[in-house]
DRENPA-3360 file (N, C-alpha, C; in nm, 2 decimals, always signed):
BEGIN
1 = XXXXXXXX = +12.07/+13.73/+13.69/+12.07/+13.76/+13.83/+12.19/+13.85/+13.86 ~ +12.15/+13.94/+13.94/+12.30/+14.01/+13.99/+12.31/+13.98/+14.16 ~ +12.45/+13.96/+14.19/+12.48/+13.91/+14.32/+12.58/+13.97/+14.42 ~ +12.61/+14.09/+14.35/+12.66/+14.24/+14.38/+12.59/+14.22/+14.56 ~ +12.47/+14.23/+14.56/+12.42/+14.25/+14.70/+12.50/+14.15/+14.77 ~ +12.47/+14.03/+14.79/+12.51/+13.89/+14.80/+12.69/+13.91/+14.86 ~ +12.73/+14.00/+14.75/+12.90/+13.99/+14.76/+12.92/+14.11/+14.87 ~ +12.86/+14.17/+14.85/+12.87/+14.27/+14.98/+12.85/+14.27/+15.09;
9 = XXXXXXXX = +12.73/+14.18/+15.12/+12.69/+14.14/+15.23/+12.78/+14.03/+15.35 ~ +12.85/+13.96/+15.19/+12.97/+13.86/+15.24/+13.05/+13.88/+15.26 ~ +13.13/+14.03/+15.23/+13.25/+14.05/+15.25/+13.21/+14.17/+15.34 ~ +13.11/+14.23/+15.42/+13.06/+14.28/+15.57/+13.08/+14.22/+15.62 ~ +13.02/+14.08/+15.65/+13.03/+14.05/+15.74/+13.19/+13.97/+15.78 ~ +13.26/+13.91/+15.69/+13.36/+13.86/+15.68/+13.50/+14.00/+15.74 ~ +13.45/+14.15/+15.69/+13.53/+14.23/+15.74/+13.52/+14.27/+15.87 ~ +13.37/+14.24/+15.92/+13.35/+14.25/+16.05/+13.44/+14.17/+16.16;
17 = XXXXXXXX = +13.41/+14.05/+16.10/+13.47/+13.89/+16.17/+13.61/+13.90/+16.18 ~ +13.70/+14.00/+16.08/+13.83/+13.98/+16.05/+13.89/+14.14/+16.16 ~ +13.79/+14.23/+16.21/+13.84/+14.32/+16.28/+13.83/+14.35/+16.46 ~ +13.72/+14.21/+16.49/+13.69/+14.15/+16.61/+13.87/+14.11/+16.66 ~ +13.91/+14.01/+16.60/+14.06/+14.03/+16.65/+14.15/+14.09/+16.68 ~ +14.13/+14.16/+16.54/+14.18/+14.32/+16.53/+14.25/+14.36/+16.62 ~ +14.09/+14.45/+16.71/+14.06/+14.52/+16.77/+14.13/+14.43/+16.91 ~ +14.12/+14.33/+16.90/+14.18/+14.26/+17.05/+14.27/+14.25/+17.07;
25 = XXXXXXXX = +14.36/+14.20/+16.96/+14.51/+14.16/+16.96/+14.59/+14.34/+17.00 ~ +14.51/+14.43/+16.93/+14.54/+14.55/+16.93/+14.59/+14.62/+17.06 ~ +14.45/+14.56/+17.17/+14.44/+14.63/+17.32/+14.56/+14.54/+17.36 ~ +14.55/+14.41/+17.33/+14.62/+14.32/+17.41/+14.80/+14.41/+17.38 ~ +14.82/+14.42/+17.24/+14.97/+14.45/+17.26/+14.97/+14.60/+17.31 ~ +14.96/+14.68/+17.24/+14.94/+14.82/+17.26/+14.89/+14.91/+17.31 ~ +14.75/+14.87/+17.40/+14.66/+14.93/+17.46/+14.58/+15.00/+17.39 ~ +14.51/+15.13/+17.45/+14.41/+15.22/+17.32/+14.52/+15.31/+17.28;
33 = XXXXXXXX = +14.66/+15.33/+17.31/+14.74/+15.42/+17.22/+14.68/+15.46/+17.09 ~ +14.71/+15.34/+16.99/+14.68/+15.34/+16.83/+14.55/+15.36/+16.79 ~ +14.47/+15.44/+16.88/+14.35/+15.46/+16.82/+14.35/+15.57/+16.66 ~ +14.44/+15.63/+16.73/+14.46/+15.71/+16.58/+14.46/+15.61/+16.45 ~ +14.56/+15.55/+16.47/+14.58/+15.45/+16.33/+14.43/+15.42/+16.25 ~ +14.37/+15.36/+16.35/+14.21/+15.33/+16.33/+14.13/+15.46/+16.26 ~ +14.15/+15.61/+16.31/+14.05/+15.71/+16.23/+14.15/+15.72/+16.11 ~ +14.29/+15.75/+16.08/+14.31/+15.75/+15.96/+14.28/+15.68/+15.88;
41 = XXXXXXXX = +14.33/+15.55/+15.93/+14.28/+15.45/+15.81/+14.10/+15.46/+15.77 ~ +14.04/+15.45/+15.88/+13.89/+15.45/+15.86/+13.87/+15.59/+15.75 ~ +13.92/+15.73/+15.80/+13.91/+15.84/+15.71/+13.95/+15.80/+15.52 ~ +14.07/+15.79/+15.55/+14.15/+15.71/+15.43/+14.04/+15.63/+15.31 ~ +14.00/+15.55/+15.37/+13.91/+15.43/+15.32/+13.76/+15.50/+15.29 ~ +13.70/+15.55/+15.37/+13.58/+15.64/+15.32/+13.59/+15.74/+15.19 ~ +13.71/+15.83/+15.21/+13.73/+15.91/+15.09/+13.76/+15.87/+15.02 ~ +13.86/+15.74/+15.05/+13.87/+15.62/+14.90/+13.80/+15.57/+14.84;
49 = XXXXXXXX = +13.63/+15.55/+14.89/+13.56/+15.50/+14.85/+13.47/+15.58/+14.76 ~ +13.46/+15.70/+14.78/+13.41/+15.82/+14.69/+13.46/+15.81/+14.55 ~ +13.65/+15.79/+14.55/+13.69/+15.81/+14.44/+13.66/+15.68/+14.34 ~ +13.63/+15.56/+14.39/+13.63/+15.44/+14.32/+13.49/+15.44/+14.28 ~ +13.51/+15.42/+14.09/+13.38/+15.38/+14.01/+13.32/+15.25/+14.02 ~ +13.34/+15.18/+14.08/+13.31/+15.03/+14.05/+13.24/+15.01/+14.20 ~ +13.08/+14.98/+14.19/+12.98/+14.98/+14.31/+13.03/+14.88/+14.44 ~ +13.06/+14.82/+14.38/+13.10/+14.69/+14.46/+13.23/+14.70/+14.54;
57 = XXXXXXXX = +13.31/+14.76/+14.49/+13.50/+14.76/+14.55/+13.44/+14.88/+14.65 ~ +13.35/+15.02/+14.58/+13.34/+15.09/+14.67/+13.26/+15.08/+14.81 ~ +13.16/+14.98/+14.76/+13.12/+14.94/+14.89/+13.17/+14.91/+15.02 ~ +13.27/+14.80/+14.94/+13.33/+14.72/+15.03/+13.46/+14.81/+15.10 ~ +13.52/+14.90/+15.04/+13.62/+15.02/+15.10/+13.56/+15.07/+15.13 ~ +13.42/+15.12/+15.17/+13.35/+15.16/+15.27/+13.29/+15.11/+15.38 ~ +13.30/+14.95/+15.32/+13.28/+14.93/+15.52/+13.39/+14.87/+15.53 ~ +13.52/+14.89/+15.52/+13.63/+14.88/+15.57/+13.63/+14.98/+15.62;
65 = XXXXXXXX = +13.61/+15.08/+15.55/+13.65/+15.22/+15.67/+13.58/+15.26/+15.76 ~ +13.45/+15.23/+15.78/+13.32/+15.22/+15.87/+13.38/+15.13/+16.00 ~ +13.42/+14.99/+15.95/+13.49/+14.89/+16.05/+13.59/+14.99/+16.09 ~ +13.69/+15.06/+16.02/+13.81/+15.10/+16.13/+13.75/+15.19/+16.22 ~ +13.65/+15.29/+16.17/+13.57/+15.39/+16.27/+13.50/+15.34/+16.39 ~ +13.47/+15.23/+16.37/+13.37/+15.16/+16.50/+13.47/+15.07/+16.57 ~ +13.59/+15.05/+16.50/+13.73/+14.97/+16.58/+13.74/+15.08/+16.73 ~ +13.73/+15.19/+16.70/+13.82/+15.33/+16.77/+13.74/+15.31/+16.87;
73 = XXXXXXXX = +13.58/+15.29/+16.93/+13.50/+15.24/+16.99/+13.54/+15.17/+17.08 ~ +13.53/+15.01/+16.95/+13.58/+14.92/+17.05/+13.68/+14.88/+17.12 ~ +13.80/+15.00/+17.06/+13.90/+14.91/+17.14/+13.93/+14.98/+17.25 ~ +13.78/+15.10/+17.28/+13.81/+15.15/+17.45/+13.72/+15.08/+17.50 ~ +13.62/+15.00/+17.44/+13.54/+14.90/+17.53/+13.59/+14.75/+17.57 ~ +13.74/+14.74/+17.48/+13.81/+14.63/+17.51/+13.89/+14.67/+17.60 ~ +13.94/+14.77/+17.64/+13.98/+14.84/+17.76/+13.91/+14.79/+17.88 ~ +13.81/+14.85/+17.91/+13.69/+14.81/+18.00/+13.65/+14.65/+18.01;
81 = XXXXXXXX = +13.65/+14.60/+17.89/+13.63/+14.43/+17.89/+13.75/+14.39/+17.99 ~ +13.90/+14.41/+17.95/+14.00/+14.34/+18.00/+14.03/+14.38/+18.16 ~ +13.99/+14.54/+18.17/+13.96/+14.55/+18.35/+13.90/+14.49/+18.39 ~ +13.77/+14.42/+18.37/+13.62/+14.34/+18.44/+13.72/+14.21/+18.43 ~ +13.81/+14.16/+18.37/+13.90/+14.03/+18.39/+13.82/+13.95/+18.27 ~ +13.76/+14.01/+18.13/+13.68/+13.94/+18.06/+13.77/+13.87/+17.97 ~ +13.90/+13.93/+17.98/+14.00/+13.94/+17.85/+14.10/+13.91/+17.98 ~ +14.19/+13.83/+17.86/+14.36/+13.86/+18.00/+14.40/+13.99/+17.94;
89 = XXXXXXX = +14.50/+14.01/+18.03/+14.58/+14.17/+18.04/+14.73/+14.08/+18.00 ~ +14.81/+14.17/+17.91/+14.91/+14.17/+17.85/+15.00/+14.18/+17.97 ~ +15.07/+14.08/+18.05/+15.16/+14.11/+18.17/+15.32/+14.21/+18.16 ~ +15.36/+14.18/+17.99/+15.49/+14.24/+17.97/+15.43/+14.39/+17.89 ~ +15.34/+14.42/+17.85/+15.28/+14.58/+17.76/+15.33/+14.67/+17.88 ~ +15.39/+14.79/+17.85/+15.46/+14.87/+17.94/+15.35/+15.01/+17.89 ~ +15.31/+15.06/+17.99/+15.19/+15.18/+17.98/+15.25/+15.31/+17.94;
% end
């Protein structure tokens, strides 16, 4: 049996779960400033994943870099969340 799918599927969703924070803690200190950080790293990680021969590591560094790409997204929708009062706002974060 191979469980290559199995392991990838688990560490999706596990990279997903672990960028939800992320992406919150992120707005909450920072605001969307650091979106950049998010496309390099997501860039970074994609073309890292081209160079890596082993199916599985490269998978998984590709949806790490997929998650930083879809972070860039969210963390202007977490923008919008924390205006609607869905989120608290950072009282000391200076704009």
């Amino acid at each position: 049996m191979y469980f290559s799918g199995i392991a990838i599927a688990l560490a999706t969703f596990f990279i997903i779960g672990l960028f939800h924070p992320i992406v919150i803690k992120t707005e909450y200190y920072f605001g969307t400033r650091p979106w950049w950080v998010f496309l390099l790293a997501g860039i970074v990680c994609i073309v890292g994943s081209l160079c890596i021969e082993s199916t599985l590591i490269s998978a998984i560094v590709g949806v790490i870099g997929a998650s930083c790409l879809w972070s860039i997204g969210e963390l202007f929708e977490q923008k919008k969340r924390v205006e609607r009062g869905w989120f608290p706002k950072n009282p000391k974060r200076v704009k």
